[in-house]
Structure formats: C-alpha cells, structure tokens
C-alpha positions in Angstrom: -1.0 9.5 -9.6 0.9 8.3 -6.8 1.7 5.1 -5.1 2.0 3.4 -2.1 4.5 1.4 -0.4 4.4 -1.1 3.0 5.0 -3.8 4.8 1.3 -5.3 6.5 1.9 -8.0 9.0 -0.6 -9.8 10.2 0.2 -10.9 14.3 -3.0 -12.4 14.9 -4.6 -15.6 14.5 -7.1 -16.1 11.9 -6.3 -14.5 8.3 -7.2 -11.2 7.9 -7.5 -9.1 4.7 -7.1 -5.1 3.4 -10.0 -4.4 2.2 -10.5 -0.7 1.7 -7.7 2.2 2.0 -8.7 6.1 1.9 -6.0 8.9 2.0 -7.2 12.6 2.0 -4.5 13.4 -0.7 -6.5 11.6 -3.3 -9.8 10.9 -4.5 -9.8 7.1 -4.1 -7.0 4.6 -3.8 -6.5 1.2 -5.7 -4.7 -2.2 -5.2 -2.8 -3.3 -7.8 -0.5 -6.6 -8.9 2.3 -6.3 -11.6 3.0 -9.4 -13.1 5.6 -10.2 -15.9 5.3 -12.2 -18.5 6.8 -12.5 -21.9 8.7 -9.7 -21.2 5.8 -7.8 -20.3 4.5 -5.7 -16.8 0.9 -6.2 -16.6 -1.3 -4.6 -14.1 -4.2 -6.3 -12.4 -6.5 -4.5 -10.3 -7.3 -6.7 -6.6 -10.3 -6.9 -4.5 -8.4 -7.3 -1.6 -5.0 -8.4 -0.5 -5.2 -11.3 2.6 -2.7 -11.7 5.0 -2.6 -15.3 6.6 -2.0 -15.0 10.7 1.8 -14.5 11.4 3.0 -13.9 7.9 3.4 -10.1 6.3 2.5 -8.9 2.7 5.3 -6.4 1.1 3.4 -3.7 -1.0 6.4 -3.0 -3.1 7.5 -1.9 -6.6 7.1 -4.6 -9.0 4.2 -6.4 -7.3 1.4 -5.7 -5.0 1.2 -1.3 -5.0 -1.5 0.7 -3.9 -2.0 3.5 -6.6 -3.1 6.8 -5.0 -5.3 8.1 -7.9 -6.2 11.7 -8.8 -4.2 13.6 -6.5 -5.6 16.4 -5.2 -2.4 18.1 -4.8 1.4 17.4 -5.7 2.8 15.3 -3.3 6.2 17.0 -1.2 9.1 14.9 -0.6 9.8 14.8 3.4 6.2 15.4 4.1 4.5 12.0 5.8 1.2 11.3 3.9 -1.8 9.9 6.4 -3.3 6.9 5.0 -6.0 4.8 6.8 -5.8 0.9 5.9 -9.4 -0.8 6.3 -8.9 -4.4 7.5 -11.8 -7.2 7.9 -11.0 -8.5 11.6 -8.4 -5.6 12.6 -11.0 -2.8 11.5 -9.0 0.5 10.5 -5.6 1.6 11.1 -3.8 4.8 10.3 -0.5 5.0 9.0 2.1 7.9 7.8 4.0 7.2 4.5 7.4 9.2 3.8 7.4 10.5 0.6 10.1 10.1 -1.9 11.1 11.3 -5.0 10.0 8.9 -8.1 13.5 8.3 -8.4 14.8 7.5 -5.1 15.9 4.4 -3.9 13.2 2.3 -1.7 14.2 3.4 1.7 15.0 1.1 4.8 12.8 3.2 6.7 9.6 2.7 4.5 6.6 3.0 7.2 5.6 -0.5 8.5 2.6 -1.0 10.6 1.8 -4.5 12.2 -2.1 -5.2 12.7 
C-alpha cells in the first residue's frame, strides 16, 4: 500500500472534479477522507473529490489521500512515480510524485499540478 500526496487547483471556471486516477505501480488507486472523531481516525472511501473554479484541494495526510493499492513493486525513495489524474471537464493529466520515506517530513516540494 502506498499513498498519494497533492495539491489540485482548479484555474478554470465551472467546478470540476477528480474522478478516476491510474498509476502503473499499482493495481488500482483509491480516494480516501480521514475524519476524527471521539478520538478516533476514520476512513471513508470518496466517489470523487470536486474542485470549485479558482480554489485548490490539498490531498494531504490526515484528510483527503489517495491510497495506491496492491503495489506491484516496492516503491524507491528519489524515484518520481507517474500518476495520471482523470478530471470531468479538464480530461486527464499526468503528474510525477517524489517518493519519500514513510517517515519523512511532508516536503515543500510535494508535486503540484494546476488543471
């Protein structure tokens, strides 16, 4: 299992939403929502995640993550990871992610891609 950190912004002018990702390091990938509550993390599964026009969506730790599931292969720290987004109105859009160790700090230069 792996997972997936961003920043989506949406430039244009009607909402848009991510509605599909793929990666070719894993079988499938998920969206997810933590939420706390009574002292507890639960995790949601999401349809989709919508982005109103001219605001951005953080995929961060402790909230919206995409879960890379059933890796195919371990994934190496340094080496970027492709992953195509699939958008409604912006269609699809291919990033790179760094890769970190589990333990690393979130970096400053986490990939950000503007649709």
């Amino acid at each position: 299992m792996g997972v997936a950190y961003l920043v989506i912004t949406n430039n244009g002018k009607v909402p848009d939403a991510l509605v599909a990702a793929s990666t070719p390091v894993a079988a499938n990938v998920e969206f997810h929502q933590t939420t706390f509550a009574d002292g507890m993390a639960r995790m949601r599964p999401l349809p989709e995640i919508v982005i109103a026009p001219g605001q951005s969506v953080k995929i961060e730790p402790g909230g919206i993550h995409l879960m890379l599931v059933d890796l195919k292969s371990a994934l190496v720290s340094g080496k970027p990871v492709p992953l195509t987004l699939e958008f409604r109105v912006a269609g699809r859009i291919t990033v790179d992610l760094g890769v970190e160790a589990h333990d690393a700090p979130a970096a400053a230069k986490t990939p950000q891609r503007d649709q």
